[in-house]
N, C-alpha and C positions, 0 to 999 in steps of 0.2 A: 569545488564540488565535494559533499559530504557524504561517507563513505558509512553505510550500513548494513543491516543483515535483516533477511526474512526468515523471523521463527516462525513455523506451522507445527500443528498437531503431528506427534509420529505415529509408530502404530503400538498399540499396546492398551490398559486397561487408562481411564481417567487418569486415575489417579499419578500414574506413569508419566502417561504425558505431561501434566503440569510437570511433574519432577522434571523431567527432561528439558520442559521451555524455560523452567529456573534459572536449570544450568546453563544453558545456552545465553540468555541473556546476560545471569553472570558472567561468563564469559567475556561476551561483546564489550560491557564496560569495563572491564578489567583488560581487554586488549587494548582500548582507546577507540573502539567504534564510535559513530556520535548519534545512530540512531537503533532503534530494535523496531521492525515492522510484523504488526501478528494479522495473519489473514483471517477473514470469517467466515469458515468452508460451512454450506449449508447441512452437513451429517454428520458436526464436529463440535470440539466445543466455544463458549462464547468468547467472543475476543476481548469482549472488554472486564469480561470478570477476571480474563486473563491479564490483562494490561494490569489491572490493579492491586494480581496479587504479585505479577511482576517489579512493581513500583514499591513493594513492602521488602522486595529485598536490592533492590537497587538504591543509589544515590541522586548518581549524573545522567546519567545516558536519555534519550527523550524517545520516548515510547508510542506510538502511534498504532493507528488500525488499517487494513490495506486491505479492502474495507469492508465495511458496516450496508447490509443491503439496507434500504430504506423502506420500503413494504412491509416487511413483518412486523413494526412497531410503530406504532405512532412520534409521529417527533416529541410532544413534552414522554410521553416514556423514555426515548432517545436519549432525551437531556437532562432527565435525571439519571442515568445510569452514569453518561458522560461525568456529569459531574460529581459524582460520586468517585467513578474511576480517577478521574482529575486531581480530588483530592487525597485518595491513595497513593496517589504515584509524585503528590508533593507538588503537583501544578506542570509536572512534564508527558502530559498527554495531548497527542496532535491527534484528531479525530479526521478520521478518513472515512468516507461516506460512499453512498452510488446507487444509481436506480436496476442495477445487477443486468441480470439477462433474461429472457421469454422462461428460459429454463428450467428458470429457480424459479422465479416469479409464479407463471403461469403453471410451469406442466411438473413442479415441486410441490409450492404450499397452495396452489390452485386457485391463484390471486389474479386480479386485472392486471395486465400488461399494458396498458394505452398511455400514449404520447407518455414518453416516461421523462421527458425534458419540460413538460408542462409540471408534469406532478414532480419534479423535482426541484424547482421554481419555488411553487406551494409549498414543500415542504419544508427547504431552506427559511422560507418565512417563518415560519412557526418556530423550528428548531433555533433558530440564531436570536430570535425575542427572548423564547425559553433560557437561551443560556448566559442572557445576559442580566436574571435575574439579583435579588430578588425582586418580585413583583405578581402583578395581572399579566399571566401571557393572552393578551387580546389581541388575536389574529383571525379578519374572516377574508376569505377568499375564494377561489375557484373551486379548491377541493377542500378545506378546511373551515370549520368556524368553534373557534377555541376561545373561552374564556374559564381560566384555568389560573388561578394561585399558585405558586409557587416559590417556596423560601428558601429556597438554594443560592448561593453564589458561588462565580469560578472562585478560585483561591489564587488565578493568575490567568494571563493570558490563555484562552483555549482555541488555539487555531484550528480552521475547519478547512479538511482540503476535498475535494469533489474528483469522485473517479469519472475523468471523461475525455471522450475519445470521438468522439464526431463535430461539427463545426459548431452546432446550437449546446451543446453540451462544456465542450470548450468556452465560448464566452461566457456562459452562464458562470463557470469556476472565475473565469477573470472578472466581472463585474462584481460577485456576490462572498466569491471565496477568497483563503487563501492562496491556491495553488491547486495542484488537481497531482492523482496516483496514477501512476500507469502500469502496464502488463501488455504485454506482445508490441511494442513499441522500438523498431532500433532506431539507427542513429536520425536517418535519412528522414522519416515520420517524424520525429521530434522538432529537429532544424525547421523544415519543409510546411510542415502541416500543427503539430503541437503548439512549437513555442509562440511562432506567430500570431495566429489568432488569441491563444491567451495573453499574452503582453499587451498586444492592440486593446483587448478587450478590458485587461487593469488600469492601463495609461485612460482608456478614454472614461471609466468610471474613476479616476482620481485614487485610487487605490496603490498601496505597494508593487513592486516587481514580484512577479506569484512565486513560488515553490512547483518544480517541478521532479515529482520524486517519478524513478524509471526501476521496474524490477528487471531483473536479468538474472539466468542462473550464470552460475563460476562455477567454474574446475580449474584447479592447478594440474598437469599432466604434460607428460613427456608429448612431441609430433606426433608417433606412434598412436597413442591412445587418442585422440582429441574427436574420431571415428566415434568412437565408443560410449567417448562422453556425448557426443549430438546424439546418438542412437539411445543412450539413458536420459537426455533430455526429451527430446519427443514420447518415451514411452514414459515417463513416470506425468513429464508437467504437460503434455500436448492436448489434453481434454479441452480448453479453455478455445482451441482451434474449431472448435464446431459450431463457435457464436458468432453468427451475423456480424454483431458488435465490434467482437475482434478482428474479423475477416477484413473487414472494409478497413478497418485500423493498418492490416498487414499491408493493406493493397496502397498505402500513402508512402511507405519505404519500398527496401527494396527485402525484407525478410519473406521469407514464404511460410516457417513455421518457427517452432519454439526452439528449434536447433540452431538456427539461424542468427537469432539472440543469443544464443548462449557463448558467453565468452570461456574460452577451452585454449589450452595449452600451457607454453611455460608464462615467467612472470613477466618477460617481455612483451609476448604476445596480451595477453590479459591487460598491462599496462597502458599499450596503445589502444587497446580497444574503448578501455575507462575513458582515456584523453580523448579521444571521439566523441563518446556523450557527454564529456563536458563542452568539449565545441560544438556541438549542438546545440547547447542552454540547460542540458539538467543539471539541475541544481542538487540534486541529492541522488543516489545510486542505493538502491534493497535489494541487496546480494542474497540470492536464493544459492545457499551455498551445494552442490553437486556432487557427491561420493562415487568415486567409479570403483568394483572391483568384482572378484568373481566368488568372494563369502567376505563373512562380516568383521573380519581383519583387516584386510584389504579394504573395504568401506570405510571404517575407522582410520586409517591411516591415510588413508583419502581425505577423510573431511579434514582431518587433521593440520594435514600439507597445507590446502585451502583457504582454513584460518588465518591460520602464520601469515600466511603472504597476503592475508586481508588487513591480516593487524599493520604492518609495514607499508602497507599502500595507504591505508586509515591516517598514515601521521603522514604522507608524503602530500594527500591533496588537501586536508584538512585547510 
């Protein structure tokens, strides 16, 4: 199991923030992480302009989206942006995808919401013609009918992984994708209900073993604290809790909220928890790394702690 980290937007002016996911990626590759995951918060900035400017000061490390809603763009815009980002980041872009939530969708940018596993289907078609240009992306279907030029090429492989979490949504990543993202997902969901059906679903489309990347926040902390840290977990990352989506997702393990995933304490504790979802089947772990403290010293030296003992766990499961 491969050992990464979730940059998101912090809080401060644009400009700030890119500085900040710089450094932070920096970081990551220069600890030995093997992945950087940038989310795509709908009142934030874009993830893939990010990845790319990401990819302009890194080397190694592979950079991905955790992820990309599918509604707000059309797939060939998709894929050319993709492949754009692609070849800024030198061909280490893993596009993370998903048909989001009612939320964003509908009661956000004020878009249809219906069977989002059909029009995710449709979409995939489009998008995965598109990116294997160049050429005619000639796709008609259910919801599309595209006949669209396009002289783009990857510059390498570009895996496409599929955010999904319900059973039709799941095969869909196994038969079409690489691999699928998840979020509110612990161990028991993964083993039980995740990997199953997606493996079933790659093995019987003739396809690779998929990629299962699992976000989770981390704290390093004394027994003492580890209260403090569920209680910073729920209140900064527990929004995600009020999606259908995720609900029923929670309802396959045995987590009840975003606490519950959050792996908290020392490095023992932490460590057993990793070896969990990797006996589950995740293949890859996006560490939403977790700062507990009571000012921004203490925060600091938080994330700090967290790091370190990410970097050291990074070369252990590698």
């Amino acid at each position: 199991m491969r050992i990464g980290v979730l940059i998101g937007p912090e809080r401060g002016g644009s400009a700030r923030k890119l500085t900040h996911m710089i450094e932070d990626v920096r970081w990551a590759e220069a600890s030995g992480l093997a992945t950087a995951w940038v989310p795509q918060i709908p009142s934030d900035l874009d993830a893939l302009i990010a990845v790319a400017l990401m990819g302009q000061r890194t080397s190694r490390i592979e950079l991905g989206t955790a992820v990309v809603p599918l509604q707000a763009q059309h797939p060939v815009a998709l894929a050319r942006q993709a492949l754009a980002a692609q070849a800024a980041t030198g061909g280490r872009l893993t596009l993370g995808i998903g048909p989001s939530h009612h939320w964003i969708v509908q009661d956000m940018l004020g878009l249809p919401y219906e069977r989002p596993a059909a029009y995710t289907r449709d979409y995939l078609e489009v998008l995965q013609a598109a990116l294997h240009g160049p050429g005619l992306v000639d796709v008609q279907n259910t919801t599309f009918t595209v006949h669209n030029p396009l002289g783009l090429e990857p510059v390498g492989p570009l895996p496409v992984l599929l955010a999904a979490l319900g059973p039709v949504m799941l095969e869909l990543a196994g038969e079409r994708a690489a691999g699928t993202v998840l979020w509110m997902a612990d161990e028991r969901a993964v083993a039980e209900h995740v990997a199953p059906r997606i493996t079933r679903a790659a093995e019987t489309a003739g396809r690779p073993a998929p990629r299962i990347v699992a976000g989770i926040p981390v704290c390093l902390c004394a027994a003492a604290e580890v209260d403090a840290a569920r209680d910073r977990a729920n209140r900064i990352l527990g929004e995600a809790e009020i999606s259908p989506n995720y609900q029923r997702l929670l309802d396959y393990g045995d987590a009840r909220d975003i606490a519950d995933i959050c792996a908290a304490g020392d490095e023992t504790a932490i460590t057993t928890r990793f070896r969990r979802f990797a006996d589950a089947g995740v293949t890859d772990l996006s560490v939403r790394v977790l700062p507990i403290g009571n000012d921004r010293d203490e925060l600091i030296a938080s994330k700090q702690r967290t790091r370190e003992m990410l970097a050291s766990l990074a070369v252990e499961f590698c």
